[in-house]
C-alpha positions as CSV (number, residue, x, y, z in Angstrom):
1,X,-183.1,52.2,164.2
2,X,-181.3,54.0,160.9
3,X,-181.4,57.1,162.4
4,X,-179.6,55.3,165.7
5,X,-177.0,54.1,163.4
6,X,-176.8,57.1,161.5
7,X,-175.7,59.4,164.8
8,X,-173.8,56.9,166.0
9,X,-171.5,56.9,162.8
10,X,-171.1,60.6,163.0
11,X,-170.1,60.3,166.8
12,X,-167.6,58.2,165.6
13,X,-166.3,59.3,162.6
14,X,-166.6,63.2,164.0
15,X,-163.8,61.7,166.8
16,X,-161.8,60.3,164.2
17,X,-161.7,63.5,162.1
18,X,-160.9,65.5,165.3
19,X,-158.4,62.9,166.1
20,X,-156.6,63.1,162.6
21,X,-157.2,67.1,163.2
22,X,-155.4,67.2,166.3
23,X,-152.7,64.8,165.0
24,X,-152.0,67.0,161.8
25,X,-151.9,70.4,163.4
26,X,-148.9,69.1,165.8
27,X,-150.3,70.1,169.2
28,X,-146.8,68.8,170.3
29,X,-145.2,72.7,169.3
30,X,-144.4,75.0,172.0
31,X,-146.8,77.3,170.3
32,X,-149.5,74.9,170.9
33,X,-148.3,74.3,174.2
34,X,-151.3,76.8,175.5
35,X,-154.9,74.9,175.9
36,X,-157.1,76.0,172.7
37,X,-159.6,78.1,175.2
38,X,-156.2,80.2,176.1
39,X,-155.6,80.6,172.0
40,X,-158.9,81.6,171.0
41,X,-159.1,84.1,174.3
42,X,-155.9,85.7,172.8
43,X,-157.2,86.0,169.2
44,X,-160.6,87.4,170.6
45,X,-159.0,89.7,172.7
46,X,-156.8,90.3,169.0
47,X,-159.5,91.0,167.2
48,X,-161.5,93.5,169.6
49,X,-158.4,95.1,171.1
50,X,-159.3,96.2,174.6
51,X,-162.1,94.1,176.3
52,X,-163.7,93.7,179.6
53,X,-163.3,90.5,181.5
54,X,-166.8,89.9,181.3
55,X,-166.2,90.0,177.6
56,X,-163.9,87.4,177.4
57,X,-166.4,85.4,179.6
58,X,-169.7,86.1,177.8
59,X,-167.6,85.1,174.4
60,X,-165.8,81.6,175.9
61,X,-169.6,80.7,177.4
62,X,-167.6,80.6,181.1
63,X,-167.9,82.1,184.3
64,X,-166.4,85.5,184.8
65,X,-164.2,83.9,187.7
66,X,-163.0,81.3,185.2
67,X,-162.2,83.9,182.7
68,X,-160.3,85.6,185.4
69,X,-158.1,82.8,186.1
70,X,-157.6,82.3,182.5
71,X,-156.4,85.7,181.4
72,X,-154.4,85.7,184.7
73,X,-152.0,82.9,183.1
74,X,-151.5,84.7,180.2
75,X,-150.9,87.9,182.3
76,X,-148.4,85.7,183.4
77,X,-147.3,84.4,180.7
78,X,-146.6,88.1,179.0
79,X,-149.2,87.5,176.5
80,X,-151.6,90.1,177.8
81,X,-152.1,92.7,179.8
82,X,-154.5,94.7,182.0
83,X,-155.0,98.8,181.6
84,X,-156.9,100.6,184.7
85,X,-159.5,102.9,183.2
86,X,-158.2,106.4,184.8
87,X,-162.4,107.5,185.5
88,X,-163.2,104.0,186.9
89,X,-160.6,101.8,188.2
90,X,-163.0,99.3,188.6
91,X,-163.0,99.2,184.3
92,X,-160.4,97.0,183.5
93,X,-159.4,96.2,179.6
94,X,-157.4,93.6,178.3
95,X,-155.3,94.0,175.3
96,X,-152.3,92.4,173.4
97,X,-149.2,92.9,174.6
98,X,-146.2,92.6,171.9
99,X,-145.5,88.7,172.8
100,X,-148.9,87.8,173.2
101,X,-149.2,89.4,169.0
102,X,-146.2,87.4,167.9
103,X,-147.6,84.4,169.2
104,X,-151.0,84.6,168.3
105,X,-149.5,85.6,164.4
106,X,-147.3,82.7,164.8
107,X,-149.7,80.0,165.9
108,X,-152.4,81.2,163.3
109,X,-149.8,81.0,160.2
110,X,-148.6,77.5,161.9
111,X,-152.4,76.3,162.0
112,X,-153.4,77.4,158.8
113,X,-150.7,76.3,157.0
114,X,-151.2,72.4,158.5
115,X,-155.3,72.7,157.8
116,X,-154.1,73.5,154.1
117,X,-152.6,70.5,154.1
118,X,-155.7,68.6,155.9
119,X,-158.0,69.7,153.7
120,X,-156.1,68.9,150.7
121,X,-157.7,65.7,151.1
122,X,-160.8,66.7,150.0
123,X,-162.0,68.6,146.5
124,X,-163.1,72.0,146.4
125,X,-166.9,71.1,146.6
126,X,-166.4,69.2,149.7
127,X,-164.4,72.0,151.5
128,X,-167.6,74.4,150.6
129,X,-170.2,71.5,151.7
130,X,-167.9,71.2,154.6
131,X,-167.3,75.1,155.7
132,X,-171.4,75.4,155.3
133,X,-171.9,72.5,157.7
134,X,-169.5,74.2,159.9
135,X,-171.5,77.0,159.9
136,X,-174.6,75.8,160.2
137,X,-173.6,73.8,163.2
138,X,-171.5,76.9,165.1
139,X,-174.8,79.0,165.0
């Protein structure tokens, strides 16, 4: 029975962090406008520069279709763009464009600055306990 109780405080209090989370990082900006799967597709696709659709699908645990309607929108949008391979125009990379780097730079400064202020709330041996338990759970 502990361990019930135990779980079922962590449900609970995990919501509430995620709630005060959500609530301090001001999803209400236009930069957070764009659902979070959309933001972390553009960082990846930041961070490795010119990837494959299936890529993007393999790293968001999604089906390639679903990664293909994704990245479509932020075709649209102007955030990225595709480039033909000229041997095989089947091999399509996605990179970066200029508007989709401002924005990602943006919303990662805007973010960061906001967690800083979020984790202020706890000492500097609770933000290590805490970044290892985020680890450890991520894996």
């Amino acid at each position: 029975m502990k361990q019930e109780n135990t779980m079922g405080e962590i449900v609970h209090f995990f919501f509430g962090a995620f709630r005060a989370i959500k609530s301090q990082m001001g999803f209400a900006s236009p930069i957070f406008q764009l659902p979070l799967a959309q933001m972390e597709t553009l960082r990846f696709i930041g961070e490795k520069e010119k990837v494959q659709m299936k890529e993007v699908a393999d790293y968001l645990a999604i089906t390639p279709p679903s990664a293909t309607v994704m990245v479509n929108i932020l075709v649209d949008l102007g955030y990225v763009e595709r480039q033909v391979g000229r041997q095989d125009r089947r091999a399509v990379r996605l990179s970066l464009t200029k508007k989709g780097r401002q924005i990602l730079e943006k919303a990662v400064m805007q973010r960061c600055q906001r967690m800083k202020k979020l984790l202020s709330k706890l000492n500097q041996r609770e933000q290590v306990e805490l970044l290892s338990l985020l680890k450890k759970m991520s894996k």
